[in-house]
C-alpha positions, -999 to 999 in steps of 0.1 A, spaced: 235 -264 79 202 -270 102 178 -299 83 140 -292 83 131 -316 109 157 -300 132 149 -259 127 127 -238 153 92 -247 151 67 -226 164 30 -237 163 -5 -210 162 -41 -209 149 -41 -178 130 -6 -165 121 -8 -128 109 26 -116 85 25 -80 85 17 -55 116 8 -26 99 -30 -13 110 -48 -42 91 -25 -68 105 -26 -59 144 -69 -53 139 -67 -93 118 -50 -100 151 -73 -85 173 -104 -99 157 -90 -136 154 -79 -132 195 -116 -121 206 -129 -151 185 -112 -171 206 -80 -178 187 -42 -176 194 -23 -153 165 11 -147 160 14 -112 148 50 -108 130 68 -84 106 103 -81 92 101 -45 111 90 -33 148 52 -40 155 30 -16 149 59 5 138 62 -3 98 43 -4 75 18 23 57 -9 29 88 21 54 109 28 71 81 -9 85 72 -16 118 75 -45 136 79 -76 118 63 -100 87 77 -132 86 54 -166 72 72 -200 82 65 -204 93 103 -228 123 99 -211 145 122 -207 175 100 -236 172 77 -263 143 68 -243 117 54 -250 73 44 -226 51 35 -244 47 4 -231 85 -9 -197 74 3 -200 40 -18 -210 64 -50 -179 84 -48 -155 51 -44 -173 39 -73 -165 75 -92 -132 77 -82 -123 42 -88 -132 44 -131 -154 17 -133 -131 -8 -118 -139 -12 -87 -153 -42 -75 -185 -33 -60 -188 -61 -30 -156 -49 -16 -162 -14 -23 -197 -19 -4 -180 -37 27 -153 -10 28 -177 17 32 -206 2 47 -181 -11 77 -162 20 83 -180 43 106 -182 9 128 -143 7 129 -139 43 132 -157 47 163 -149 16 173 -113 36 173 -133 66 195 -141 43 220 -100 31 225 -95 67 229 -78 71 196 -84 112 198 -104 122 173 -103 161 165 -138 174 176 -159 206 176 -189 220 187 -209 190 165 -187 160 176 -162 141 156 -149 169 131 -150 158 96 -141 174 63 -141 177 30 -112 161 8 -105 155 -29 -133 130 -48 -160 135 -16 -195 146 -18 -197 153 17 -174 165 52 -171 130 60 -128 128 65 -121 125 99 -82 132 114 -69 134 147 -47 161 142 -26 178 116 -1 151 101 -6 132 132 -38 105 126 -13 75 113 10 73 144 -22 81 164 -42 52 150 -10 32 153 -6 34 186 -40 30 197 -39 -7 179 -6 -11 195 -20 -5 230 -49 -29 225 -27 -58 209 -8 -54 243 -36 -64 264 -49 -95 246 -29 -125 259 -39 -145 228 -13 -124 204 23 -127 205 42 -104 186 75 -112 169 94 -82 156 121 -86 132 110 -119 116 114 -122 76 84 -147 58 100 -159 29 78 -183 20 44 -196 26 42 -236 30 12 -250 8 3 -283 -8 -31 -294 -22 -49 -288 6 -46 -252 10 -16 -234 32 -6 -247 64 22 -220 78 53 -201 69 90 -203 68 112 -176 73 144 -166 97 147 -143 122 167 -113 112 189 -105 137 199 -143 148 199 -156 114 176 -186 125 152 -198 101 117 -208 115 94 -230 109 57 -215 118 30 -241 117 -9 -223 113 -45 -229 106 -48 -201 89 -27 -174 76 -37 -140 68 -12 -120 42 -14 -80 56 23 -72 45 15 -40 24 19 -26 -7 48 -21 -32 53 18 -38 91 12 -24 98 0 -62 98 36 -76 125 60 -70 105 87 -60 77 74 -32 63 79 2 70 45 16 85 28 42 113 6 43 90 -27 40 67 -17 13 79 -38 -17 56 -61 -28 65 -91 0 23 -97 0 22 -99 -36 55 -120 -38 40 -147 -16 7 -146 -28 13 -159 -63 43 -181 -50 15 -199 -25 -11 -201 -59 -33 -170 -52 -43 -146 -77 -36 -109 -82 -59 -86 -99 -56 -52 -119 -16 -47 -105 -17 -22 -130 -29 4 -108 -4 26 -89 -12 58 -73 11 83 -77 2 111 -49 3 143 -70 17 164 -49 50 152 -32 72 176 -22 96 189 -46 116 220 -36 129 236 -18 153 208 1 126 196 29 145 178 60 126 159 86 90 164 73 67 141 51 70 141 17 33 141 8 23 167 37 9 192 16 -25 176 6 -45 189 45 -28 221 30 -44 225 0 -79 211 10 -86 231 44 -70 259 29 -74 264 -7 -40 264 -19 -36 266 -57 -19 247 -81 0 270 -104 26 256 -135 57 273 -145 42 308 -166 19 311 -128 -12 302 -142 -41 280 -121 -40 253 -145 -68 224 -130 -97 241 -144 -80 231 -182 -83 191 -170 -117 189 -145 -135 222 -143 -164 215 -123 -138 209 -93 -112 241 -101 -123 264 -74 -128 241 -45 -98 218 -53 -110 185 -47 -98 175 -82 -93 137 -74 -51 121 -74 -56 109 -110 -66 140 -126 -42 162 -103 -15 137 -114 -23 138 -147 -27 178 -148 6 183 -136 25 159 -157 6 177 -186 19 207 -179 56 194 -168 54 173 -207 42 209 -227 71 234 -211 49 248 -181 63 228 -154 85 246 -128 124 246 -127 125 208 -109 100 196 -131 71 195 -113 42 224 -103 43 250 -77 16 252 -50 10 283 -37 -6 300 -6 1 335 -7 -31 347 -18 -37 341 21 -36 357 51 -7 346 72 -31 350 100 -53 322 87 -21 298 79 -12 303 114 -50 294 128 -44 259 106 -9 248 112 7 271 134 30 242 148 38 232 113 43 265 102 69 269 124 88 235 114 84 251 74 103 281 85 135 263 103 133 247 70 136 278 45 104 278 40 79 312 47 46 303 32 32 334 34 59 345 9 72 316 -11 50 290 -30 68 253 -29 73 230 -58 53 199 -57 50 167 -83 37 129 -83 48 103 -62 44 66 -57 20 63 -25 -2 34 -30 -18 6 -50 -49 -2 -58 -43 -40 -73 -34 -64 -50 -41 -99 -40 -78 -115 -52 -108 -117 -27 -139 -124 -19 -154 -105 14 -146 -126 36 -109 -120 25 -104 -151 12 -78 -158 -15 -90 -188 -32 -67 -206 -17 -75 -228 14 -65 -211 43 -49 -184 30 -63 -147 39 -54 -111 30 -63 -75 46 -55 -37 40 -35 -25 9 -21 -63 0 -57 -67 -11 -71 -55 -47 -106 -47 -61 -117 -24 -39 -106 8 -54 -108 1 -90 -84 25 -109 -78 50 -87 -85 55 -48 -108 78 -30 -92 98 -8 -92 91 27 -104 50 22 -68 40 30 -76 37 66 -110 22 66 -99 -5 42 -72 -19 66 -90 -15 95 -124 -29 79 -106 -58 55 -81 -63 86 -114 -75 112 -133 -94 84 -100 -109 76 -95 -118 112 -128 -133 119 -138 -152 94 -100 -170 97 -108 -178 134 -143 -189 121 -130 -211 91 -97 -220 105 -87 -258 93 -77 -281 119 -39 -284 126 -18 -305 103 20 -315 96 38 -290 72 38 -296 40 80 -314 41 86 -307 4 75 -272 6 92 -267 38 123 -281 24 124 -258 -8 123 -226 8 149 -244 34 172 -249 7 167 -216 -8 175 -199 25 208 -222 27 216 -215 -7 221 -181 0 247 -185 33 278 -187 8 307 -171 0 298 -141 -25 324 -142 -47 310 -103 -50 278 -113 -60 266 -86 -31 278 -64 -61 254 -79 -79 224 -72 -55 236 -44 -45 234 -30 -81 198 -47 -90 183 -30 -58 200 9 -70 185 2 -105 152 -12 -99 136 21 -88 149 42 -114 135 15 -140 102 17 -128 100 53 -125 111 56 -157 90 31 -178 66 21 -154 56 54 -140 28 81 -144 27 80 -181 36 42 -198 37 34 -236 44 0 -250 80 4 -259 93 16 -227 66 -16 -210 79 -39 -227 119 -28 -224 111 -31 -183 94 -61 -187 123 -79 -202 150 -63 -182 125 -71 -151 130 -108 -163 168 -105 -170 174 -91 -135 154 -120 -117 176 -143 -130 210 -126 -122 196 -124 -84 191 -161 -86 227 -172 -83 236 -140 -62 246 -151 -26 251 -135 6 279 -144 26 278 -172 50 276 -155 82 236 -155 87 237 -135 119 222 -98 113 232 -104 73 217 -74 56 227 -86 20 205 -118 31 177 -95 36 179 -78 5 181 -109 -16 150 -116 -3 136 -78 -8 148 -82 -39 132 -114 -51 96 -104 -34 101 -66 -56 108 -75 -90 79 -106 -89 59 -75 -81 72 -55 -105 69 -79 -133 33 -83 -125 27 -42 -127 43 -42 -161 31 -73 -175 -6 -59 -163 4 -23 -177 16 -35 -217 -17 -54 -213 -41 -30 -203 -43 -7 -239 -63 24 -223 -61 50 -201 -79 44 -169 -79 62 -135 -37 57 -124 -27 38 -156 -20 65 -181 -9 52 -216 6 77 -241 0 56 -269 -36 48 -256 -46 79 -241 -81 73 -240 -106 52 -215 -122 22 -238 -158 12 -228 -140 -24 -239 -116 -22 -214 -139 -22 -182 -128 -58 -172 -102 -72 -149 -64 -83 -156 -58 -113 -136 -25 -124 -128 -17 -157 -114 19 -182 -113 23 -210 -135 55 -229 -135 78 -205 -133 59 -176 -151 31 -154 -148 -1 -153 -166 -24 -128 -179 -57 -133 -186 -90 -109 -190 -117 -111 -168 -150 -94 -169 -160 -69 -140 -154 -91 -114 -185 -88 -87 -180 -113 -55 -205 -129 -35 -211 -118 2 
C-alpha cells in the first residue's frame, strides 16, 4: 500500500472537479485572470455531465424577437420558482446571461438566426421569445464543443479525464485540494489548490426513470457537506413532465419532445382523449406553456384518477397538424421517429415525468462561495437560484453565468499555497485502501445497493411523497449506507469498476438522504415537492431547509427566505 507522503502529488491554483459547461467556463475565467486550473472529471472533458445533453432552450433577455430586460426575465424565475428562490442569485443569473450568451456568439457557437438576428422563442413559464437554440436537439453538444474548443487554446488549463475526487482535503482554515485516484491506473492522487471550485452536477441519476448521464449522482453534494458546506432546499427535484414513454424509442433523447410541443402546439391528452391542462392552469391551456410543475403534476393527476394511458402516463398528440408543417419543424427528426415506429402525423406517443434536474444544491453567496474558505461551486451543484421549481431554459445560463463568477472571483480570492492538510489526507487515503480487499462477495452487496437505490427513490421519493413512504426511505437510506461501509472491492485497483461504484454509491445515498430528510421536513406542497398528505402551499412554509454534516449525521434546520449580499 502507497503512504500519503509517497502518492502522486500534483500542485495548481484553482482546481476545477467537474467539466461539464460551468466547470470548463470556471476554468476559462480563472485562466484569463491569470491563474493555472486543473479541469478534471471522473468522465471525458467536456463530454459528461448535463451541458451535451441539453436540448433546445438557452433563456437570455436579448431582445432579438421582441422588446425584452432582464428584469421581465428575473419576474418569471421568481414565478416559476414558488417563492423560493433566492433573489440575489436569481438576479445574477438573469442579469448575466445575455453577456454569456453572446459571449458564446462571438466563439462561433451557431446560434439559429432569422431575418431579426439571434432567433428566440417562446417556452413554458416565459413572458417573452427570449429562448434561444442552435438547432433542433442540438444546442448542448453545440455549446459543449464550443467550451471545449476554447479550453484547448488556454495553456493555463490542463485537463485530466478519468480522474475520481473522492474527497476534498480541509482543516480549519478552509480547503486546500483534493484526493482522489485515477480510474483507469488505479493511482490515488494527491491534488494540492488554492482554491477549489465544486461544478460536478446534479443528482437525477438516483431515480429509476431520469435523463441523466452516467456521472450525475450527487458527487457535488457528497463532497460538499463532507468538506463542511451547506446544502439548501434539496427537496426540490424536477421531474421533466414529459419523458418519453411509448412506444419503445431507440437511440433518441428521452425528454426530446418539449421543442415539439412548444413550436408546435402539441396537446396533452389523458387516457378517455381529453385536453386535460386547462383542469390544473387555465390561463396557459391553449398556448401550452403550462410550467414542469403543473404539467407534472397534471399528468400524475390524471395517471392517480384512472385517465392515464395504458403505460401509465399521458399521450401527446400532433395529429391535429398538418404533416406539412411537422416536416417544415423537424424534418430530420421526423425521419429518425419513423425508422423508429413512429408516424406522427398518425400516432400520438405516450409521455410521463422524469427525473431531469435539481433545484437544491450546495449554499452560496454570488460570488459562489460556500462558506467555506476556499471552497467554490457553479452550475446545477449550486442551490437557491431556482426556488421550487426552474424556469425553463435557465439551465444553461446558470452554468455558464455561476461557472465565470465562480471562476473569477476564486482566481481573485485564491489563498496562498499551503501543505495538505496530513490528517485529512490520510483519512480519505485509508478509505481508498480499505476498499482494495478481497470481497468475500461483498461486490454482491454493492452491486445490489446500486439496482435498488433508484427504484427506492422513485418510489417514495418521487413526484408525489407522503410521510410514511419519507420516512421508510429515509431509514432504509440509512441502513444501506452502512451495509456499503464494510463492502470492498477487490484488490486489483487497476480499471476496478466495483471501486468506482463504492464510491458512486457512497456520494448517491448521502444525497439521497439529504432529499428525503429535506422532503419529510418540508409539510406543503411547493413548486416540485408534491406532498399527498400536505397538498397545499403554506404561506408558513416560504423559508429555507438547510442541511449541513455534523458528526456523522445530517442536520435540518429552518431558515427564513434566505437573500445574499452582492
Amino acid at each position: 500500500m502507497v503512504e500519503a507522503d509517497k502518492m502522486r502529488q500534483v500542485e495548481t491554483d484553482i482546481l476545477i472537479i467537474g467539466a461539464g459547461g460551468a466547470g470548463m467556463y470556471a476554468a476559462l475565467a480563472a485562466a484569463r485572470a491569470g491563474m493555472d486550473a486543473l479541469l478534471v472529471d471522473q468522465s471525458l472533458i467536456g463530454r459528461g455531465g448535463a451541458t451535451i445533453m441539453a436540448q433546445m432552450t438557452v433563456a437570455a433577455a436579448l431582445s432579438e424577437a421582441e422588446p425584452d430586460d432582464w428584469h421581465l426575465h428575473y419576474a418569471d424565475t421568481l414565478k416559476a420558482g414558488r417563492g423560493l428562490c433566492d433573489p440575489a442569485l436569481a438576479e445574477l443569473l438573469c442579469r448575466e446571461a445575455p453577456v454569456r450568451i453572446r459571449e458564446m456568439d462571438e466563439w462561433q457557437v451557431g446560434w439559429a438566426r432569422n431575418d431579426k438576428g439571434i432567433a428566440q422563442v417562446m417556452a413554458p413559464g416565459h413572458s417573452r421569445q427570449r429562448c434561444c437554440y442552435v438547432d433542433v436537439l442540438n444546442t448542448g453538444p453545440a455549446i459543449a464543443a464550443t467550451l471545449r474548443k476554447q479550453v484547448a487554446r488556454e495553456n493555463r488549463i490542463r485537463r485530466v479525464s478519468n480522474l475520481v475526487v473522492t474527497d476534498l482535503l480541509t482543516d480549519a482554515e478552509g480547503c486546500a485540494g483534493a484526493f482522489g485516484y485515477l480510474l483507469a491506473e488505479g493511482e490515488p492522487v494527491a491534488i494540492s489548490a488554492r482554491a477549489v471550485i465544486i461544478a460536478a452536477g446534479g443528482l437525477t441519476k438516483l431515480y429509476r426513470r431520469n435523463s441523466a448521464s452516467a456521472n450525475m449522482g450527487g458527487h457535488s453534494y457528497h463532497l460538499a457537506l463532507q468538506a463542511g458546506a451547506e446544502l439548501i432546499d434539496m427537496e426540490f427535484v424536477q421531474f421533466f413532465p414529459i419523458g418519453h414513454l411509448a412506444p419503445r424509442l431507440v437511440g433518441m433523447d428521452p425528454i426530446m419532445w418539449d421543442p415539439f410541443r412548444y413550436k408546435l402546439g402539441g396537446r396533452l391528452l389523458n387516457g378517455q382523449g381529453e385536453d386535460f391542462i386547462g383542469r390544473y392552469d387555465g390561463s396557459n391551456a391553449e398556448g401550452y406553456t403550462t410550467t414542469r410543475d403543473l404539467t407534472t403534476f397534471a399528468i400524475l393527476s390524471e395517471v392517480a384518477a384512472g385517465r392515464g394511458t395504458p403505460h401509465g402516463g399521458a399521450w401527446l398528440s400532433f395529429r391535429h397538424l398538418p404533416e406539412a408543417d411537422l416536416l417544415a419543424a423537424f424534418g430530420p427528426v421526423i425521419d429518425k421517429l419513423r425508422k423508429n415506429g413512429i408516424d406522427l402525423s398518425s400516432m400520438d406517443v405516450e409521455v410521463a415525468p422524469i427525473a431531469h434536474y435539481h433545484m437544491g444544491g450546495i449554499r452560496v453567496d454570488t460570488a459562489m462561495r460556500t462558506g467555506l474558505a476556499g471552497l467554490y461551486a457553479a452550475g446545477e451543484a449550486v442551490g437557491g437560484a431556482n426556488g421550487a421549481n426552474r424556469l425553463s431554459g435557465n439551465a444553461i445560463p446558470e452554468a455558464l453565468v455561476f461557472g465565470w463568477v465562480a471562476g473569477q472571483e476564486a482566481a481573485q480570492q485564491a489563498a496562498p499555497r499551503r501543505a495538505l492538510p496530513a490528517a485529512a489526507l490520510a483519512a480519505a487515503l485509508e478509505t481508498y485502501q480499505a476498499r482494495l480487499r478481497p470481497t468475500d462477495n461483498n461486490h454482491d452487496v454493492i452491486g445490489a445497493l446500486e439496482a435498488e437505490l433508484p427504484g427506492l427513490m422513485w418510489d417514495k421519493v418521487g413526484p408525489f411523497r407522503n410521510a410514511a413512504d419519507l420516512a421508510a426511505a429515509l431509514k432504509r437510506l440509512r441502513a444501506m449506507q452502512i451495509e456499503l461501509a464494510t463492502a470492498t472491492a477487490g484488490e486489483n485497483p487497476v480499471f476496478n469498476m466495483q471501486l468506482q461504484s463504492w464510491y458512486d454509491l457512497r456520494a448517491a445515498l448521502s444525497s439521497a438522504e439529504a432529499v428525503t430528510l429535506a422532503a419529510l421536513e418540508r409539510r406543503e406542497s411547493r413548486g416540485a415537492h408534491q406532498r399527498d398528505d400536505f397538498p397545499t402551499l403554506q404561506d408558513s412554509w416560504q423559508r429555507n431547509l438547510i442541511i449541513r454534516r455534523q458528526e456523522n449525521t445530517l442536520a435540518l434546520s429552518k431558515s427564513p427566505l434566505l437573500t445574499v449580499a452582492a
